[in-house]
PATORTOR-373278 format. One record per residue (C-alpha): y negated, x negated, z. Coordinates in nm, 4 decimals. Example, Ala and Ser with C-alpha at 12.3 -4.5 7.8 and 13.67 -1.06 7.14 Angstrom:
# PATORTOR-373278
> 0.4500	-1.2300	0.7800;
> 0.1060	-1.3670	0.7140;
//
This chain:
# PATORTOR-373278
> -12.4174	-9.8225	6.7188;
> -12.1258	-9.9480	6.7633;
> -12.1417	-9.9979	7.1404;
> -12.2207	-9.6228	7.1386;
> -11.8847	-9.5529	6.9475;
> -11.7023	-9.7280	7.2051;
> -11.8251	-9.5766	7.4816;
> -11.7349	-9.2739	7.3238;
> -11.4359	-9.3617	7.2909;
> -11.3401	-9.4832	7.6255;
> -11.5189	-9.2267	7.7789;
> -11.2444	-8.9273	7.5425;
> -10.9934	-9.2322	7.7163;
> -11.0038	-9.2198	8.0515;
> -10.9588	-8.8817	8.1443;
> -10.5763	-8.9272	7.9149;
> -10.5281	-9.1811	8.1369;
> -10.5964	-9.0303	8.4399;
> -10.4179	-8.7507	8.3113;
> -10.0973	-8.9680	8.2567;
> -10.0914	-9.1261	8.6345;
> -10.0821	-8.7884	8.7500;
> -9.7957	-8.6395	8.5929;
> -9.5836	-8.6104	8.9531;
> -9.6999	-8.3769	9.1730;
> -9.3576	-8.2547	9.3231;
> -9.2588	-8.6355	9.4171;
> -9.6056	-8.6938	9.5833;
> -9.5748	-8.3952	9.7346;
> -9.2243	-8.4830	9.8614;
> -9.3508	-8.8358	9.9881;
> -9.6465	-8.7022	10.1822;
> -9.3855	-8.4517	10.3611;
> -9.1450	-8.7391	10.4137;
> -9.3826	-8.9617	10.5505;
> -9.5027	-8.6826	10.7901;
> -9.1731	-8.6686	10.9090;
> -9.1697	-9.0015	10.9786;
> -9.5213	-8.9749	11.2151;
> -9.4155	-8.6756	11.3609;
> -9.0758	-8.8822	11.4808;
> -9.2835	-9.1647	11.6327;
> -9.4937	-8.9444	11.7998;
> -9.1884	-8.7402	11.9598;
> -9.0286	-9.0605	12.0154;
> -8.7319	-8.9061	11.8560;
> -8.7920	-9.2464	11.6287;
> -8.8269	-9.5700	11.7571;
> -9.0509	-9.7875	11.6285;
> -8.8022	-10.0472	11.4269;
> -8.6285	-9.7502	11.3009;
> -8.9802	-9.5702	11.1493;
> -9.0722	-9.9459	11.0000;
> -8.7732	-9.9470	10.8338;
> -8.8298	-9.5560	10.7192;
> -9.1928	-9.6465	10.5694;
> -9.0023	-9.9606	10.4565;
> -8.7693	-9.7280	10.2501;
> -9.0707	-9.5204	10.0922;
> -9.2508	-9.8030	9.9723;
> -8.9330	-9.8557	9.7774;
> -8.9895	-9.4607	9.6168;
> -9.3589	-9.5417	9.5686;
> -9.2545	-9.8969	9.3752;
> -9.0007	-9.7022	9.2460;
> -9.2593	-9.3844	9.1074;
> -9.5318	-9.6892	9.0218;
> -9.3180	-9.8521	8.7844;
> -9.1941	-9.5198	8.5946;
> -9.5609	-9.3965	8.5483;
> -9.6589	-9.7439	8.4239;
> -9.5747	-9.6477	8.0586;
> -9.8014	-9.2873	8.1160;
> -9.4936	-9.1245	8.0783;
> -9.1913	-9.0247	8.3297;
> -8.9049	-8.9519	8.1564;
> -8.6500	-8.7128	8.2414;
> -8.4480	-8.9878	8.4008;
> -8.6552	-9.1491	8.5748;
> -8.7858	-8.8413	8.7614;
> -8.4040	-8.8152	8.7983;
> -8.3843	-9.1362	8.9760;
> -8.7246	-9.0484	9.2008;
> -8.5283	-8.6862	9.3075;
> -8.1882	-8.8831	9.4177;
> -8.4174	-9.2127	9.6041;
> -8.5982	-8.9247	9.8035;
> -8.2887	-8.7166	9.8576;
> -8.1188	-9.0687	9.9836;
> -8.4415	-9.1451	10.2089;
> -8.4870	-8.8026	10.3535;
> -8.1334	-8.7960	10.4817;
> -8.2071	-9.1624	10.6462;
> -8.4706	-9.0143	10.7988;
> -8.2716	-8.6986	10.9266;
> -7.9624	-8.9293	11.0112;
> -8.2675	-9.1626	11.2630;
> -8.4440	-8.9232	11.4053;
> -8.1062	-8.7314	11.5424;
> -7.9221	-9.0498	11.6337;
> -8.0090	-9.0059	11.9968;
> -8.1678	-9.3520	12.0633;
> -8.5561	-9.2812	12.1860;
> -8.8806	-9.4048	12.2902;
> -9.0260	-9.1411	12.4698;
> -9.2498	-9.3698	12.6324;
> -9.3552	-9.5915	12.3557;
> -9.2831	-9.8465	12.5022;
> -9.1097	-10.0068	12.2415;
> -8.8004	-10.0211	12.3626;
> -8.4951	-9.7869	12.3195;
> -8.4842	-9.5243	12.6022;
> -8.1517	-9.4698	12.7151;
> -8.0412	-9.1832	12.8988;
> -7.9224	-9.2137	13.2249;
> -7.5495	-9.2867	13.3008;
> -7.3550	-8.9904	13.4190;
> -7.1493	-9.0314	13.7254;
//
């Protein structure tokens, strides 16, 4: 019987729980779009690829950063706070590397440089 209870109660549990881990759909959201931005900069080879691992480097961080605030089931005010200003911080990293005119339009691996003017 009391195995039953348990169950019971575990079972009212995990959906809470579940419920709790998923309290941030504008930052994942924000992270898929940021990583996409990251792809979409390899495969233009407006990125090179040290600069994009250091880019995915940079949203682990956010994901860490979102892992440990939802740890508790709850994201407080300031912590969100903290998520908005680590993505605002990475998405202008991003911007600032994929405009910074070093390339690898042939991914090759190495930076392109453009040819020397004359």
């Amino acid at each position: 019987m009391k195995t039953i209870q348990a169950l019971a109660a575990i079972a009212i549990a995990l959906p809470t729980l579940a419920f709790a881990q998923a309290n941030t759909p504008g930052i994942d959201q924000r992270q898929a779009n940021q990583e996409r931005r990251i792809d979409q900069g390899v495969a233009s080879g407006s990125l090179t690829q040290r600069e994009a691992n250091r880019l995915e480097h940079g949203q682990q961080r956010i994901d860490n950063m979102e892992n440990r605030a939802k740890a508790d089931g709850v994201v407080t005010g300031r912590e969100r706070a903290r998520l908005h200003q680590a993505q605002d911080t990475q998405s202008a990293r991003i911007d600032r590397q994929k405009h910074d005119r070093q390339h690898d339009f042939n991914h090759n691996g190495r930076v392109d440089r453009p040819a020397r003017r004359r």
